[in-house]
C-alpha positions as CSV (number, residue, x, y, z in Angstrom):
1,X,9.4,-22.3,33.0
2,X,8.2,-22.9,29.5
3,X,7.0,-20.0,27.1
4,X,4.7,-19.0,24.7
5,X,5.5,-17.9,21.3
6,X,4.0,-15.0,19.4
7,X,5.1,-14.7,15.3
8,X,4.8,-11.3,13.7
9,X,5.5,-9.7,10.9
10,X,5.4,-6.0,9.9
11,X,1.1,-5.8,9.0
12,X,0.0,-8.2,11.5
13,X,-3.3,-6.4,13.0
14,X,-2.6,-4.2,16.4
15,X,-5.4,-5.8,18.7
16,X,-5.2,-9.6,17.4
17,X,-0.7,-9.1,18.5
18,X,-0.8,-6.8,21.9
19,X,-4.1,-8.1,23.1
20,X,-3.2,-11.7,23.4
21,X,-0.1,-10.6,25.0
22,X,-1.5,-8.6,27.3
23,X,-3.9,-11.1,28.5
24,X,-1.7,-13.6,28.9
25,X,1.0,-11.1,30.7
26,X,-1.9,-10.7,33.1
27,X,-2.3,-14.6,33.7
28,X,1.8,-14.7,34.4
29,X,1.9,-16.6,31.0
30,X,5.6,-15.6,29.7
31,X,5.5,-14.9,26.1
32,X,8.0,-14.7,23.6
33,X,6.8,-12.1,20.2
34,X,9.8,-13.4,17.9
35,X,10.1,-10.7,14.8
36,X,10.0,-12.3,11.3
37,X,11.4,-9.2,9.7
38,X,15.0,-7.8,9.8
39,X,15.1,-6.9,13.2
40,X,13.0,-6.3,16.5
41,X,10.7,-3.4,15.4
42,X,7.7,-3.5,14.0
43,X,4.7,-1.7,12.6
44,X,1.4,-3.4,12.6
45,X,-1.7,-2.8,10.1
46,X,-2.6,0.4,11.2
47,X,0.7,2.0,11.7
48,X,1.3,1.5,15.7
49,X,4.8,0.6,16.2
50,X,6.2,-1.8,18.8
51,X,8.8,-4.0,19.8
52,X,9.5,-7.6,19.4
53,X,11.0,-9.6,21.9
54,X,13.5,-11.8,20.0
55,X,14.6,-12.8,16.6
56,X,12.5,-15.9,14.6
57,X,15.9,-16.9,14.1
58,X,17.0,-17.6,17.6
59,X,13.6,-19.1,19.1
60,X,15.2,-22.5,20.9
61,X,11.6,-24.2,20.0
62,X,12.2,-26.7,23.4
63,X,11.8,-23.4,25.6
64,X,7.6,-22.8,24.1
65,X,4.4,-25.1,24.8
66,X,3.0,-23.4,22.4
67,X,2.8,-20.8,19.8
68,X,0.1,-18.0,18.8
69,X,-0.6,-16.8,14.5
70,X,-2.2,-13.3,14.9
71,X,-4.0,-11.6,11.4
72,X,-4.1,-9.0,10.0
73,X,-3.8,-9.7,6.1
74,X,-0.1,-8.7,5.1
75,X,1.7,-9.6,8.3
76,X,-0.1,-13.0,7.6
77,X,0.3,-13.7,4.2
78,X,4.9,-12.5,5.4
79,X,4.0,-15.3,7.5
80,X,2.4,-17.9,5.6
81,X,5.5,-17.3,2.8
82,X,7.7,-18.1,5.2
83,X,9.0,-21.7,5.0
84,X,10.6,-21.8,8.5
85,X,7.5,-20.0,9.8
86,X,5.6,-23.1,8.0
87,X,8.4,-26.3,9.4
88,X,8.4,-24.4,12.7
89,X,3.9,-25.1,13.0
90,X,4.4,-28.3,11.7
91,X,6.6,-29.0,14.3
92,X,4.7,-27.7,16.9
93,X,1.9,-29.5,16.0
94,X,3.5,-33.1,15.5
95,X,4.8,-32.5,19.3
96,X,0.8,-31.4,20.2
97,X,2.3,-28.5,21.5
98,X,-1.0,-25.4,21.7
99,X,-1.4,-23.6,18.5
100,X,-3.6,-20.7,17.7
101,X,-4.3,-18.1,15.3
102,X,-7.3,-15.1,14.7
103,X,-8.4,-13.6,11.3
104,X,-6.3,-14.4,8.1
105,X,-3.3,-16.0,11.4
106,X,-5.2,-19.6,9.9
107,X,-4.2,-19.7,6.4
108,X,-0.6,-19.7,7.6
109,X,-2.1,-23.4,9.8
110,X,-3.8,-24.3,6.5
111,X,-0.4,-23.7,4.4
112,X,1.7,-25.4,6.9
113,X,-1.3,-28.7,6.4
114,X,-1.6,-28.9,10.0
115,X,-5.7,-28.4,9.6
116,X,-6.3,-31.7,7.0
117,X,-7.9,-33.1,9.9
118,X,-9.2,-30.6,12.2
119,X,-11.6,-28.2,12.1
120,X,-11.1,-24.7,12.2
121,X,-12.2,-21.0,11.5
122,X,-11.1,-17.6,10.4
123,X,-12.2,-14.2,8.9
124,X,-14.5,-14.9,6.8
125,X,-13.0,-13.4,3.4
126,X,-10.3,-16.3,4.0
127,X,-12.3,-19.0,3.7
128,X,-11.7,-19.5,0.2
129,X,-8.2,-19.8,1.3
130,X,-8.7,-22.9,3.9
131,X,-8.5,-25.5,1.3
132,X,-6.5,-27.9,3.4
133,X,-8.7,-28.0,6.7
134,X,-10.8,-30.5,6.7
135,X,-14.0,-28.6,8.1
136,X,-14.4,-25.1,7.9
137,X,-16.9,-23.5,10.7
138,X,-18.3,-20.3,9.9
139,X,-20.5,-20.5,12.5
140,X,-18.5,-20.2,16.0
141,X,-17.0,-17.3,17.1
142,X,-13.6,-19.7,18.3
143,X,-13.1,-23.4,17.4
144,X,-11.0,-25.6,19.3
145,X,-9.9,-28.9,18.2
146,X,-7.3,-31.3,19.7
147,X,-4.3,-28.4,20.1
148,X,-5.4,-25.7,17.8
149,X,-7.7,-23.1,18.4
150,X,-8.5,-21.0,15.7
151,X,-10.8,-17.3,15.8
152,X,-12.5,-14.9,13.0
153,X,-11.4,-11.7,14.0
154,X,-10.3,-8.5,16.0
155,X,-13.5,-7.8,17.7
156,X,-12.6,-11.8,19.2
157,X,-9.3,-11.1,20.2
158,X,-10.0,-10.8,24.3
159,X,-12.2,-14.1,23.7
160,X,-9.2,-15.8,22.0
161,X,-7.2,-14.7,25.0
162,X,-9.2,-15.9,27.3
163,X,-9.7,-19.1,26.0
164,X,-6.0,-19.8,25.7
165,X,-5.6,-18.7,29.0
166,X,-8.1,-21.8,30.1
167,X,-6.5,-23.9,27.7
168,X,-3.4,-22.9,28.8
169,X,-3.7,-22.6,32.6
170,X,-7.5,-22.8,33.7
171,X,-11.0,-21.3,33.9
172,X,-10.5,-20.1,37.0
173,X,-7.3,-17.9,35.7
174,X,-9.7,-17.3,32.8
175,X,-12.1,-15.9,35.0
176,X,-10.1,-13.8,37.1
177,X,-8.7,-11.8,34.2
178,X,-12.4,-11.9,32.6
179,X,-12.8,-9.8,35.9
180,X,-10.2,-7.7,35.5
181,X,-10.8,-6.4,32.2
182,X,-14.5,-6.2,33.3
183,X,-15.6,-8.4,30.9
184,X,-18.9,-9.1,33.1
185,X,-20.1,-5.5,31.9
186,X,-19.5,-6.1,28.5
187,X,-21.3,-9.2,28.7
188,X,-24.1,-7.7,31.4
189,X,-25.0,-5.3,28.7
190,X,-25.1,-7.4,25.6
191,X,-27.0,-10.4,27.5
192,X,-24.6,-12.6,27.2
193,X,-22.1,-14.9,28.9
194,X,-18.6,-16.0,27.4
């Protein structure tokens, strides 16, 4: 069974990594993190520590349908100044293969040029760093277009899940872990349906 990928580095944001994981854990998605640093543990944004799974260096890329850019400014920047991180989305994307990213995760998309002719978001103090997409939204909370879905931020991060989880597998997955995690209160109290 094919896999899906999650690049870090040390500074990527805590919720925008081990929330996507976890939701897609919960959909029996099996995800890869693959470390961009020295060796398997890491320390996000705000100092929580955690473990990759495997090395960037020995992803076999035929084993992933897809791959996952969270933010969090200094993990993404490690990210988007690394040139195998950059060949390894282009890649990815000339085989259509899922791509997403959350927060500042896009600039390493718009570095790698794979947005010149999608459209796409991020947070919104990025923007000024999406020169090579070829529309910026800064008006939709997730933007999906062809195989890459890009989001704006942390408080998204369970949307972004979700929606890959749809993408990935379907809305009625989607819907059972929207149950799960009691999303229906959330959205009961706020008036509001995702």
């Amino acid at each position: 069974m094919k896999k899906f990928l999650v690049l870090v580095a040390n500074g990527n944001e805590t919720i925008e990594v081990l929330t996507v994981v976890d939701y897609l854990r919960r959909a029996d998605i099996k995800v890869d993190i693959a470390s961009t640093e020295e060796g398997l543990d890491l320390v996000t944004s705000h100092d929580v520590a955690y473990k990759a799974d495997i090395m960037f260096d020995d992803i076999k890329e035929e084993d992933y349908f897809g791959l996952y850019i969270p933010g969090g400014t200094k993990g993404a920047y490690s990210l988007r100044d690394n040139e195998n991180v950059l060949d390894l989305v282009k890649r990815f994307n000339d085989e259509g293969k899922i791509i997403a990213a959350i927060c500042a995760g896009p600039v390493v998309l718009n570095e790698a040029g794979v947005l010149f002719d999608k459209k796409a978001t991020s947070f919104p103090s990025m923007k000024g760093e999406m020169d090579k997409t070829k529309t910026y939204v800064d008006d939709e909370i997730i933007v999906t277009d062809k195989n890459i879905t890009t989001s704006r931020g942390a408080a998204l991060t369970n949307y972004l899940a979700l929606k890959l989880i749809e993408i990935i597998k379907d809305k009625d997955t989607a819907k059972d872990i929207k149950h799960q995690t009691k999303h229906e209160a959330v959205e009961k109290y706020f008036g509001f349906e995702f």
